[in-house]
MIKEKE-232729 format. One record per residue: residue number from 1; residue in three letters; x, y, z of N, C-alpha, C in turn. Coordinates in nm, 2 decimals, m for minus. Atoms other than C-alpha are relative to their C-alpha. Example, Ala and Ser with C-alpha at 12.3 -4.5 7.8 and 13.67 -1.06 7.14 Angstrom:
{1 "ALA" {0.09 m0.12 0.00} {1.23 m0.45 0.78} {0.09 0.12 0.00}},
{2 "SER" {m0.09 m0.11 0.00} {1.37 m0.11 0.71} {m0.08 0.11 0.08}},
END
This chain:
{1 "UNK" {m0.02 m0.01 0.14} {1.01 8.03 m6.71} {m0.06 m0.13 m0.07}},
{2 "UNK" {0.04 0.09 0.08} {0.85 7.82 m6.97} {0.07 m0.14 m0.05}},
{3 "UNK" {m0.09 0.10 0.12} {1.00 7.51 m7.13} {0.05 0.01 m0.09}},
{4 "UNK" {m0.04 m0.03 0.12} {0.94 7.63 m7.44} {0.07 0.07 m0.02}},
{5 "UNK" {m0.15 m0.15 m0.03} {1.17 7.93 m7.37} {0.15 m0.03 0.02}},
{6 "UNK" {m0.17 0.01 0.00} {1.48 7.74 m7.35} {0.03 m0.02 m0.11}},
{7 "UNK" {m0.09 0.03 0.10} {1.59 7.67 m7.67} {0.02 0.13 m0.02}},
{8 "UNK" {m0.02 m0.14 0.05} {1.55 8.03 m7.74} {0.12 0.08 0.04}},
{9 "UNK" {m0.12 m0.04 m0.05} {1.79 8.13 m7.49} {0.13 m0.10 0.00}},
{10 "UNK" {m0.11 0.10 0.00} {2.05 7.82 m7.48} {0.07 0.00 m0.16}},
{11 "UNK" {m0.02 m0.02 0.14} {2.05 7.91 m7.87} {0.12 0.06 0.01}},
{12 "UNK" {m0.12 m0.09 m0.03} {2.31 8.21 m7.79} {0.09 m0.03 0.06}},
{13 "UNK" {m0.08 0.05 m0.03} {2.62 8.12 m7.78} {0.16 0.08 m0.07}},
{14 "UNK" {m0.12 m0.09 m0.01} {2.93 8.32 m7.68} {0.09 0.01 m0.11}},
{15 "UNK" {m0.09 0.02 0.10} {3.18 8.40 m8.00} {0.12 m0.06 0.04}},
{16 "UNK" {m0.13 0.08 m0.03} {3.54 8.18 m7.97} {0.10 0.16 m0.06}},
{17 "UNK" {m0.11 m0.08 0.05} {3.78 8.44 m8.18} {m0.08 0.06 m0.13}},
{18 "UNK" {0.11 m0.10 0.11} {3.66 8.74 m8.41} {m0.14 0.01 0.00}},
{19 "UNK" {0.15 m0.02 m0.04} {3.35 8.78 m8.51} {m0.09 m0.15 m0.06}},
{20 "UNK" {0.03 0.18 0.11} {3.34 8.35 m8.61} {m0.09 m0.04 0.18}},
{21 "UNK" {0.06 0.05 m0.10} {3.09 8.17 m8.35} {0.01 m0.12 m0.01}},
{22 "UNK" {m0.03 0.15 m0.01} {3.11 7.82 m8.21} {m0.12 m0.06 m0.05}},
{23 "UNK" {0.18 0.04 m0.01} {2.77 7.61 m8.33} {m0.05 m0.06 0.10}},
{24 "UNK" {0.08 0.05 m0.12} {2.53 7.56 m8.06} {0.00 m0.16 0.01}},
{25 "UNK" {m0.06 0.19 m0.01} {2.55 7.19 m7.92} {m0.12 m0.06 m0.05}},
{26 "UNK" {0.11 0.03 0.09} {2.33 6.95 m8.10} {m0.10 m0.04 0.09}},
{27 "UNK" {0.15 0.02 m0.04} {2.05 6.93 m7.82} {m0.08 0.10 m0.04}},
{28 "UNK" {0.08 m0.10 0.05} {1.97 7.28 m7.97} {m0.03 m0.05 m0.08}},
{29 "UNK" {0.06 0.03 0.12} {2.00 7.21 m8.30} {m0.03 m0.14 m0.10}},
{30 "UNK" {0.03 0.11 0.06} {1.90 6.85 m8.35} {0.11 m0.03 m0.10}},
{31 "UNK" {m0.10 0.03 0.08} {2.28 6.81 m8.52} {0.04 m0.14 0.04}},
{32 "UNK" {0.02 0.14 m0.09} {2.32 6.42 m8.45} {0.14 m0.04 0.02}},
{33 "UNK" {m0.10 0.06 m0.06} {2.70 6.43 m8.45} {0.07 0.17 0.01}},
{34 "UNK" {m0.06 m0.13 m0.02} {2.91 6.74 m8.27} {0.15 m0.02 0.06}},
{35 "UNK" {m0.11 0.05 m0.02} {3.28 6.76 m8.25} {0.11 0.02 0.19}},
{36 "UNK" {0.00 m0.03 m0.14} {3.32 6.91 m7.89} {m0.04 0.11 0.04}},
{37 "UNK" {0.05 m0.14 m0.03} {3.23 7.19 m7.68} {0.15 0.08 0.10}},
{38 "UNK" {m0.12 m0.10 m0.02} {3.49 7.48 m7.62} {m0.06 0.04 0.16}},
{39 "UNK" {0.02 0.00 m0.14} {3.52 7.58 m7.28} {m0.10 0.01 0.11}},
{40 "UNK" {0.08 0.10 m0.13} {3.37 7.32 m7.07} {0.02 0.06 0.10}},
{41 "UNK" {m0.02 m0.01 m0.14} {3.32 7.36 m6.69} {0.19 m0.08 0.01}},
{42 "UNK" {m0.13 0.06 m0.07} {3.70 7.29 m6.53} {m0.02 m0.12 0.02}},
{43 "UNK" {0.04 0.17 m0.06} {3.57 6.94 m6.48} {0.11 m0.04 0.06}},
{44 "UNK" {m0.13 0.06 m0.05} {3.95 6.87 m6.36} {m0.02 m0.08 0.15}},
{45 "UNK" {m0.05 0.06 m0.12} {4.03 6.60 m6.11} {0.01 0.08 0.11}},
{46 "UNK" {m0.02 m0.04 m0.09} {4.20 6.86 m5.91} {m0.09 0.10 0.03}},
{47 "UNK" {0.12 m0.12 m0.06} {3.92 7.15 m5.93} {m0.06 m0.12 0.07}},
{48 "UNK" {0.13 0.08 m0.05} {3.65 6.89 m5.85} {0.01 m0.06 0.16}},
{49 "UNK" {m0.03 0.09 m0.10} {3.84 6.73 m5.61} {0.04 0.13 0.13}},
{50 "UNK" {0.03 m0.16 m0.10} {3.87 7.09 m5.41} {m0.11 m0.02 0.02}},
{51 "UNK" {0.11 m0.05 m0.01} {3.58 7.19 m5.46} {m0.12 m0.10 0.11}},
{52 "UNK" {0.04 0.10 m0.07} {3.40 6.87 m5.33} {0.07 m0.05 0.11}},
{53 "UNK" {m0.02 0.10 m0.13} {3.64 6.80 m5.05} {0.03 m0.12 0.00}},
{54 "UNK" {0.02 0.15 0.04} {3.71 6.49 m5.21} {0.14 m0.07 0.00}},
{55 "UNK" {m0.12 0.09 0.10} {4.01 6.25 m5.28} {m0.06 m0.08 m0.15}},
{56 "UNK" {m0.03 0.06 0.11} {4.08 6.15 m5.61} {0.02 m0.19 0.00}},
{57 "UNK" {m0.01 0.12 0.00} {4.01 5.75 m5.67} {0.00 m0.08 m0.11}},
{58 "UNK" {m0.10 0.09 0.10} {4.14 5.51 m5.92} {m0.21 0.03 m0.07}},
{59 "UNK" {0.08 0.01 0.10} {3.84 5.54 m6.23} {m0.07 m0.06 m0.03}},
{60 "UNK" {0.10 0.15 0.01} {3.52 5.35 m6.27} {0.00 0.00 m0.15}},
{61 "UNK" {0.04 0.04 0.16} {3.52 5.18 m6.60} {m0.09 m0.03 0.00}},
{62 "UNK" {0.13 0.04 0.09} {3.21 5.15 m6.78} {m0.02 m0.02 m0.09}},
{63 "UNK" {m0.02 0.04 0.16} {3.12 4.94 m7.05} {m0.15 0.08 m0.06}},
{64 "UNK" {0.10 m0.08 0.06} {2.89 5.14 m7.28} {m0.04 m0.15 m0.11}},
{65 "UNK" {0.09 0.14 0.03} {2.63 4.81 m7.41} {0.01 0.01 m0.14}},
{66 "UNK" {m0.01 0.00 0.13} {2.59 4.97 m7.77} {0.10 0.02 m0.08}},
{67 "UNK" {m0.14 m0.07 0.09} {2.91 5.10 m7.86} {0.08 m0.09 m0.04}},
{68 "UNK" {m0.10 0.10 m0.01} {3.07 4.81 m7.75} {0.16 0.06 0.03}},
{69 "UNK" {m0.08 m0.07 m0.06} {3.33 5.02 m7.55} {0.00 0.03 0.14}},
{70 "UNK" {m0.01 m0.02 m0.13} {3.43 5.08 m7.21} {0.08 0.15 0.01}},
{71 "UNK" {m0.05 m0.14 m0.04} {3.48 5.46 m7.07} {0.06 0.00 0.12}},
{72 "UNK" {m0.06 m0.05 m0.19} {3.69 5.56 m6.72} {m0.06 0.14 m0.01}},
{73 "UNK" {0.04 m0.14 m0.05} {3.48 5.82 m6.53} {0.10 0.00 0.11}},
{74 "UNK" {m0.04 m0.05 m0.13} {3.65 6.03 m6.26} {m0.06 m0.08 0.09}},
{75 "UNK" {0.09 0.05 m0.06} {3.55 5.90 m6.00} {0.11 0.05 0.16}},
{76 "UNK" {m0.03 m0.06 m0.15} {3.59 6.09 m5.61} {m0.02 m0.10 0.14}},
{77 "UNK" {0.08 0.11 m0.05} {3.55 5.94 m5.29} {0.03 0.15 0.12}},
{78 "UNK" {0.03 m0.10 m0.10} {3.44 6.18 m4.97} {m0.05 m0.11 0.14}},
{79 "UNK" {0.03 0.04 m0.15} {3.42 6.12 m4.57} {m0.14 0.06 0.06}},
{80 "UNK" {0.14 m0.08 m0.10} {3.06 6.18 m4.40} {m0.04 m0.03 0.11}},
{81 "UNK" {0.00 0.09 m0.17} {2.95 6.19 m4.06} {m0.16 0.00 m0.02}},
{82 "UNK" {0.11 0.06 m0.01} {2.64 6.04 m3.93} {m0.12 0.11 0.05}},
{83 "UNK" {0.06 m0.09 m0.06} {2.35 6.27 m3.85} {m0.07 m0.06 0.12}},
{84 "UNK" {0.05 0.13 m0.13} {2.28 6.17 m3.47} {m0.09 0.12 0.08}},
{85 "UNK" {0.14 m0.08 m0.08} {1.98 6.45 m3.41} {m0.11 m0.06 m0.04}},
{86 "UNK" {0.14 0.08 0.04} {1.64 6.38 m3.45} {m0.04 0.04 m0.12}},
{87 "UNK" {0.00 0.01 0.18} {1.55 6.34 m3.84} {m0.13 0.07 m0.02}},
{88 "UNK" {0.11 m0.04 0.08} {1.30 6.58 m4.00} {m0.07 m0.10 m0.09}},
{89 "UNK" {0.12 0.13 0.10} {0.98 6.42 m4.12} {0.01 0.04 m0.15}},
{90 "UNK" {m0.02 m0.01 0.18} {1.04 6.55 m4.49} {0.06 m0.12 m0.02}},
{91 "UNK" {m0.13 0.10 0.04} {1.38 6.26 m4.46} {m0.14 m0.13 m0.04}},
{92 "UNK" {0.04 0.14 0.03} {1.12 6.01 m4.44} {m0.09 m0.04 m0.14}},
{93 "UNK" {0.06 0.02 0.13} {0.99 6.04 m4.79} {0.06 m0.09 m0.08}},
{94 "UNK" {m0.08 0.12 0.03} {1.29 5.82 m4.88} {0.03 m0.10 0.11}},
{95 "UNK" {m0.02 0.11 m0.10} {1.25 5.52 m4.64} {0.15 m0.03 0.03}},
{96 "UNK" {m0.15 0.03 m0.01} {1.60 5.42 m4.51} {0.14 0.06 m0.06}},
{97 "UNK" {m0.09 m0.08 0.05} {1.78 5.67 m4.69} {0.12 0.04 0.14}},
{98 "UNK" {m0.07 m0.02 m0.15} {2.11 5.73 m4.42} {m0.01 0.18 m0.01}},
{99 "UNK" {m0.01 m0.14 m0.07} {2.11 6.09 m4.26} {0.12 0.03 0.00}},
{100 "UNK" {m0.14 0.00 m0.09} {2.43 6.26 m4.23} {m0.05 0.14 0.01}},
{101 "UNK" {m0.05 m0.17 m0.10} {2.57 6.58 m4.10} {0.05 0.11 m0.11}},
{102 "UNK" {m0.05 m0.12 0.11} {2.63 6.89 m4.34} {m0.01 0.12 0.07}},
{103 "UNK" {0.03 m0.14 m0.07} {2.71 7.22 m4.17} {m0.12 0.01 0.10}},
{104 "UNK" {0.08 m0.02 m0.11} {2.58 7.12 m3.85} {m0.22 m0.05 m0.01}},
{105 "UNK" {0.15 0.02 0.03} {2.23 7.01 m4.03} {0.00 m0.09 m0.09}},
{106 "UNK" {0.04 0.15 0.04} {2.07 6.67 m4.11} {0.01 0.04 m0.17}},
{107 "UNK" {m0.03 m0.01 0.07} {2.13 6.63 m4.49} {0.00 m0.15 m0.06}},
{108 "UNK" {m0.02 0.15 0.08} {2.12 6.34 m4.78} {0.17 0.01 m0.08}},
{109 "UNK" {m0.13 m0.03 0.09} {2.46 6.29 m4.95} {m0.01 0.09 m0.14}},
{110 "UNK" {0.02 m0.09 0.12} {2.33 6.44 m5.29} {0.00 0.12 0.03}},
{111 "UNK" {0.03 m0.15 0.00} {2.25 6.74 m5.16} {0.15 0.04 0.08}},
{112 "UNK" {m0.13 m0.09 m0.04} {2.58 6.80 m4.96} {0.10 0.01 m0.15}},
{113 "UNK" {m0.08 0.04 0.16} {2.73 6.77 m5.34} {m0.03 0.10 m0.03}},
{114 "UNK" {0.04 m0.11 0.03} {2.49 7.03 m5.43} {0.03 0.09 0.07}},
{115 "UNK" {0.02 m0.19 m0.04} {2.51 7.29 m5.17} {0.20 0.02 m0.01}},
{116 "UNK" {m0.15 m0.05 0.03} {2.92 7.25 m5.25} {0.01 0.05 m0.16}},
{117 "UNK" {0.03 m0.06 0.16} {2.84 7.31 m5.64} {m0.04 0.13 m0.01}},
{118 "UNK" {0.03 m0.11 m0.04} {2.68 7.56 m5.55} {0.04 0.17 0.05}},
{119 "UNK" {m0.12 m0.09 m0.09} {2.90 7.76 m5.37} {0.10 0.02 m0.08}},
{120 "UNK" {m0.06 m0.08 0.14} {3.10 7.79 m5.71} {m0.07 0.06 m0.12}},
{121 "UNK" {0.11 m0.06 0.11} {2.80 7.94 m5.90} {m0.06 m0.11 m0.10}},
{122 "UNK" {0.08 0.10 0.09} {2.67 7.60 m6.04} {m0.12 0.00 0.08}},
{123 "UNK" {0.16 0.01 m0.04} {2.28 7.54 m6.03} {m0.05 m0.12 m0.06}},
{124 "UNK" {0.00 0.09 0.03} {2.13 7.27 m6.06} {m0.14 m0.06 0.09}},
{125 "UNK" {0.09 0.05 m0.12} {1.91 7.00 m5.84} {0.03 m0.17 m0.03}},
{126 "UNK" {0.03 0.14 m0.08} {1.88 6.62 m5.72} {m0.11 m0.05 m0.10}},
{127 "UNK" {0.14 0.04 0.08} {1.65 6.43 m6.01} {m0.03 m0.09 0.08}},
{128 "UNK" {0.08 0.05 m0.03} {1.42 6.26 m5.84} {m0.08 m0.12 m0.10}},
{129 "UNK" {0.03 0.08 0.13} {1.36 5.93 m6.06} {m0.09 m0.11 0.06}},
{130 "UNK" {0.10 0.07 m0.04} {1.08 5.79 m5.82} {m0.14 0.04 0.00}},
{131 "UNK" {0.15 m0.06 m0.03} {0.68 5.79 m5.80} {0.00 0.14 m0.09}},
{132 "UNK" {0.00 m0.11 0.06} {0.73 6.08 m6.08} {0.10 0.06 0.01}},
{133 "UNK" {m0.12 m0.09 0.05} {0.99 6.27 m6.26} {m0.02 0.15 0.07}},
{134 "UNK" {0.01 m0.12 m0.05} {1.08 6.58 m6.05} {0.14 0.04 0.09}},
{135 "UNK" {m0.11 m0.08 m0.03} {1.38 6.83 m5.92} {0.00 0.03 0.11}},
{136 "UNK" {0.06 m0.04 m0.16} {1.43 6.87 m5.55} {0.14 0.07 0.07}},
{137 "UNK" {m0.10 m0.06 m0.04} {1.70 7.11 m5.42} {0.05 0.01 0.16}},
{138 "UNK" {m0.05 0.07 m0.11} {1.67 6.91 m5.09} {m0.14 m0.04 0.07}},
{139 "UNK" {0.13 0.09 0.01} {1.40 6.70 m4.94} {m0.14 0.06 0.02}},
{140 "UNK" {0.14 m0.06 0.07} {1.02 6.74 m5.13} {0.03 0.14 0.01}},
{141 "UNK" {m0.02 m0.13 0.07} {1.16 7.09 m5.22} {0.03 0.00 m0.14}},
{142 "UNK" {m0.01 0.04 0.17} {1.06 7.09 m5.60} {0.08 0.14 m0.01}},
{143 "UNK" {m0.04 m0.16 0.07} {1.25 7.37 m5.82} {0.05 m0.03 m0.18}},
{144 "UNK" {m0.01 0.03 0.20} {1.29 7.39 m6.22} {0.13 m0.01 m0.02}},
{145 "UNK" {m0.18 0.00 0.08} {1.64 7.31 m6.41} {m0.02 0.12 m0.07}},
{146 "UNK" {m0.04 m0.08 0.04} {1.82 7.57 m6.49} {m0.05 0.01 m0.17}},
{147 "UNK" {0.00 m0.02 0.15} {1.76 7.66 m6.90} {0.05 m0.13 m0.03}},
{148 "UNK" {m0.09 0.11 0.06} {2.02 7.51 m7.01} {0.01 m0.14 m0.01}},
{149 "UNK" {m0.02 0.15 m0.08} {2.04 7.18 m6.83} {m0.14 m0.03 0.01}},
{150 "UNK" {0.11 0.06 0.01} {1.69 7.13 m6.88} {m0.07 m0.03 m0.13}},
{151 "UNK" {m0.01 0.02 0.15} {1.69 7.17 m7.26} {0.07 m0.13 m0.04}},
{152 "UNK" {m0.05 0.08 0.03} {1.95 6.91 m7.24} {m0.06 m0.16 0.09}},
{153 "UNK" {0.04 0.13 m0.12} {1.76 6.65 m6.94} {m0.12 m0.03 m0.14}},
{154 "UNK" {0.13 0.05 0.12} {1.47 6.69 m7.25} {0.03 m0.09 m0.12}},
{155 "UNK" {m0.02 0.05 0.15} {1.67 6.61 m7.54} {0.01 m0.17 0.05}},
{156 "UNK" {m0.04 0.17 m0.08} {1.77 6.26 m7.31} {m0.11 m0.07 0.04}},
{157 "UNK" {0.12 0.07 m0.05} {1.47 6.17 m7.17} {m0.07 m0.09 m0.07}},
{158 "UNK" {0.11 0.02 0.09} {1.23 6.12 m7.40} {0.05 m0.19 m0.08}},
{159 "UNK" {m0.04 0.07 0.07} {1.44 5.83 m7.58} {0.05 m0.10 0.11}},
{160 "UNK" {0.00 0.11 m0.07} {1.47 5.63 m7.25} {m0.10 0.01 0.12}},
{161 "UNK" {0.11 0.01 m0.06} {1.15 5.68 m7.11} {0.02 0.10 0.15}},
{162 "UNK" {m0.05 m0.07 m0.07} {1.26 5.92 m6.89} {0.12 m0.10 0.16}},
{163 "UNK" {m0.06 0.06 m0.09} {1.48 5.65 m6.69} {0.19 0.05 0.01}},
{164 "UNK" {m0.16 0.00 0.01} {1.86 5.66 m6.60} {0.09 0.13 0.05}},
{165 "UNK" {m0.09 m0.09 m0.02} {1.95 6.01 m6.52} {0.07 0.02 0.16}},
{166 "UNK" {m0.07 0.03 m0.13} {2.19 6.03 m6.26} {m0.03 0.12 0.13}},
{167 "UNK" {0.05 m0.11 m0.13} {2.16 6.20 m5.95} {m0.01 0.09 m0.02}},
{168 "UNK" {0.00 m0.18 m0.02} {2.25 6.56 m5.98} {0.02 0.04 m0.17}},
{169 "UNK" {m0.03 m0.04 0.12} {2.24 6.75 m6.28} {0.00 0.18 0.04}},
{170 "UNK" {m0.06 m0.18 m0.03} {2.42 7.15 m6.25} {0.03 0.02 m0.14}},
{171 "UNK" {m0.03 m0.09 0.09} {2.49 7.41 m6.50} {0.06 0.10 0.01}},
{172 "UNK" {m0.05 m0.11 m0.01} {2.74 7.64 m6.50} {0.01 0.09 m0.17}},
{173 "UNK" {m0.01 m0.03 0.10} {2.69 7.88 m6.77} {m0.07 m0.09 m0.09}},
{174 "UNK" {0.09 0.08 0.12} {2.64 7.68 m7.10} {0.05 m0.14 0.04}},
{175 "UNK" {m0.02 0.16 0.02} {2.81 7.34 m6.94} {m0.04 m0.02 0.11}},
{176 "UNK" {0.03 0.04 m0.08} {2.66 7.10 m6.74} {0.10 m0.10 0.09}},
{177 "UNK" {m0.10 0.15 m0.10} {2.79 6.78 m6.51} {m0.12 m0.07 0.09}},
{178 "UNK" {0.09 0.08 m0.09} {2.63 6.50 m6.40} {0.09 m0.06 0.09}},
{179 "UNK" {m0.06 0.10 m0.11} {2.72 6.33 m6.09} {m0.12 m0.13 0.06}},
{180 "UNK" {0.05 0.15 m0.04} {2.65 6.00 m5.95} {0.02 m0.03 0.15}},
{181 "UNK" {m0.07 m0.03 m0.14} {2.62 6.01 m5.56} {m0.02 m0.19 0.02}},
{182 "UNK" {0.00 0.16 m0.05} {2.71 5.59 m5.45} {0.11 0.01 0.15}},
{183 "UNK" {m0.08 0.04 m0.12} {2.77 5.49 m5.09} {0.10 m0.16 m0.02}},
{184 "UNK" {m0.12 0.09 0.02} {3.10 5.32 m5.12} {m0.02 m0.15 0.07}},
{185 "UNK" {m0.01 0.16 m0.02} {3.09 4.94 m5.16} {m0.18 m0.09 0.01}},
{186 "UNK" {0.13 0.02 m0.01} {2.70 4.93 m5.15} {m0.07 0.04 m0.16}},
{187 "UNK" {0.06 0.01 0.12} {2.61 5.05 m5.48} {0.05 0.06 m0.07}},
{188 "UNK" {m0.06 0.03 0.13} {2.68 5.08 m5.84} {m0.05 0.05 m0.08}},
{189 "UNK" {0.09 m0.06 0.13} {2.53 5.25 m6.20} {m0.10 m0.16 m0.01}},
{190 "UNK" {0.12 0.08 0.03} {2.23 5.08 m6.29} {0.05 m0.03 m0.17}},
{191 "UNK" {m0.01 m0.08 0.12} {2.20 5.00 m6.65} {m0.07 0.08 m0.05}},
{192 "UNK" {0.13 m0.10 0.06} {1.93 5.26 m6.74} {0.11 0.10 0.01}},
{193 "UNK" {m0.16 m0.11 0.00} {2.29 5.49 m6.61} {0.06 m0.01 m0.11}},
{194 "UNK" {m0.12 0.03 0.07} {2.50 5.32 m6.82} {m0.05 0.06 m0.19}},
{195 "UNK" {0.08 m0.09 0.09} {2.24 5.42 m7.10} {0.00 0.10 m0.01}},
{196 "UNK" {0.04 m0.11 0.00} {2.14 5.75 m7.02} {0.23 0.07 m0.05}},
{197 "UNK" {m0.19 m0.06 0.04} {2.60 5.82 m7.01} {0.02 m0.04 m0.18}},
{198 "UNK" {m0.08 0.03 0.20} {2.63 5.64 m7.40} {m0.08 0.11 m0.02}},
{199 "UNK" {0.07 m0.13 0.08} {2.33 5.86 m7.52} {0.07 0.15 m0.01}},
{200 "UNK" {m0.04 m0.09 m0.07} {2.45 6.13 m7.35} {0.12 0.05 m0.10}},
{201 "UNK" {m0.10 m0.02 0.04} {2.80 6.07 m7.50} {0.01 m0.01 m0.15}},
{202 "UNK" {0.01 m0.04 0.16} {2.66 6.06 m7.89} {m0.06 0.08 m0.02}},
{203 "UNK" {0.02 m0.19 m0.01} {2.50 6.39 m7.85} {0.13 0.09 m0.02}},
{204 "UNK" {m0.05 m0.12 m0.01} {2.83 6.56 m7.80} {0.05 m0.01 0.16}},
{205 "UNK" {m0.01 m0.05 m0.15} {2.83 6.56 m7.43} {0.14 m0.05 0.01}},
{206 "UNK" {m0.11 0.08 m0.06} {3.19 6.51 m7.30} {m0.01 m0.06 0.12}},
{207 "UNK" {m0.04 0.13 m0.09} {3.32 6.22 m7.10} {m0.01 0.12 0.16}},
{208 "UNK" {m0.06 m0.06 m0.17} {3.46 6.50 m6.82} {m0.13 0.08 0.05}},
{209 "UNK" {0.13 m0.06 m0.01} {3.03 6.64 m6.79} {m0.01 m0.12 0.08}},
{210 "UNK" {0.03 0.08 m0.06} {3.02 6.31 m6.59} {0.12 m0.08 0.15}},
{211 "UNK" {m0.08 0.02 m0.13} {3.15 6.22 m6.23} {m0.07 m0.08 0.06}},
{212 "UNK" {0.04 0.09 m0.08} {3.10 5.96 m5.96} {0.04 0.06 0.16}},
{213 "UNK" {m0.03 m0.02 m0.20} {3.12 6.03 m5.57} {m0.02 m0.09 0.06}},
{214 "UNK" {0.03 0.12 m0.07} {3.17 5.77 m5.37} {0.03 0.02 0.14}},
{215 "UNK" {m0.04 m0.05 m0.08} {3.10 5.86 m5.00} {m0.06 m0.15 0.10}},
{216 "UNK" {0.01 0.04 m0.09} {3.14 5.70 m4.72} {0.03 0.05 0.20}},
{217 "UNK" {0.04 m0.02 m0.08} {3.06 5.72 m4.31} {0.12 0.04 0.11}},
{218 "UNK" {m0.12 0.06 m0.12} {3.32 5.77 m4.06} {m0.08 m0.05 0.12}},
END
């Protein structure tokens, strides 16, 4: 499908009660302030924290630079084992990236995130924010964002040079969620993150469209 073809479809947007409709969020219609969006993905602690296999861990505050405000993301933390087979040459397209174990098969942390999103009907992919902007649904496997969630990676981009967006970007339906994959105690949002989350959050986008996973090795 075209690029141009998303707004056309992300335009329609399900009635709330009677025959009154909600207004589309303002990545469609260039509205610069929107008051929220009616039923979001379950973003809950406890879905998420199913769904991902995760414990629940105390909230990363982030100070948002322009607002002059500080947000608490969710924030998860998950157990991974090490992958101790021999590593597909695709892995080495990310030098030193660690290997683990996902259903018996070598795997990057982002994508074990994905193929569990997945597995509740969210789509999505892994942005790739190296050597060129691109979508990989697991290593050098390119694939296009969904409509939706690629209407809205457009409206963000463009206004930070396409830097900052966080690891995974899914779409269920009309809501997205970004996640942040960090191996616990090693690393942290950049600020081009901490960017791309304020913008993000004067569009409209809610706070609970954003999550952290913080995994570590057993």
């Amino acid at each position: 499908m075209r690029p141009n073809c998303c707004l056309a479809l992300i335009a329609r947007v399900a009635p709330t009660c009677g025959t009154r409709e909600r207004p589309p969020p303002p990545w469609v219609t260039e509205v610069s302030k929107y008051r929220g969006i009616e039923g979001m993905m379950a973003v809950t602690p406890d879905y998420l924290s199913r769904l991902l296999n995760a414990a629940v861990l105390p909230a990363t505050s982030v100070e948002l630079p322009n607002s002059v405000r500080a947000v608490d993301i969710l924030t998860l933390g998950r157990r991974e084992h090490r992958w101790e087979g021999a590593t597909p040459t695709a892995f080495s397209s990310v030098p030193n990236k660690p290997v683990l174990e996902f259903n018996k098969q070598p795997i990057w942390a982002e994508f074990i995130l994905l193929r569990l999103l997945e597995s509740d009907g969210s789509k999505g992919a892994w942005v790739k924010n190296w050597g060129g902007r691109d979508f990989w649904s697991e290593p050098l496997k390119s694939v296009p964002l969904p409509p939706f969630a690629f209407a809205l990676y457009q409206k963000l981009a463009p206004a930070l040079n396409g830097a900052g967006c966080w690891d995974i970007l899914v779409e269920k339906g009309e809501d997205v969620l970004f996640i942040e994959s960090k191996q616990r105690g090693k690393d942290r949002l950049k600020s081009t993150q901490t960017l791309w989350l304020e913008s993000a959050l004067a569009i409209g986008v809610p706070l609970s469209s954003f999550l952290i996973v913080e995994w570590s090795r057993c």
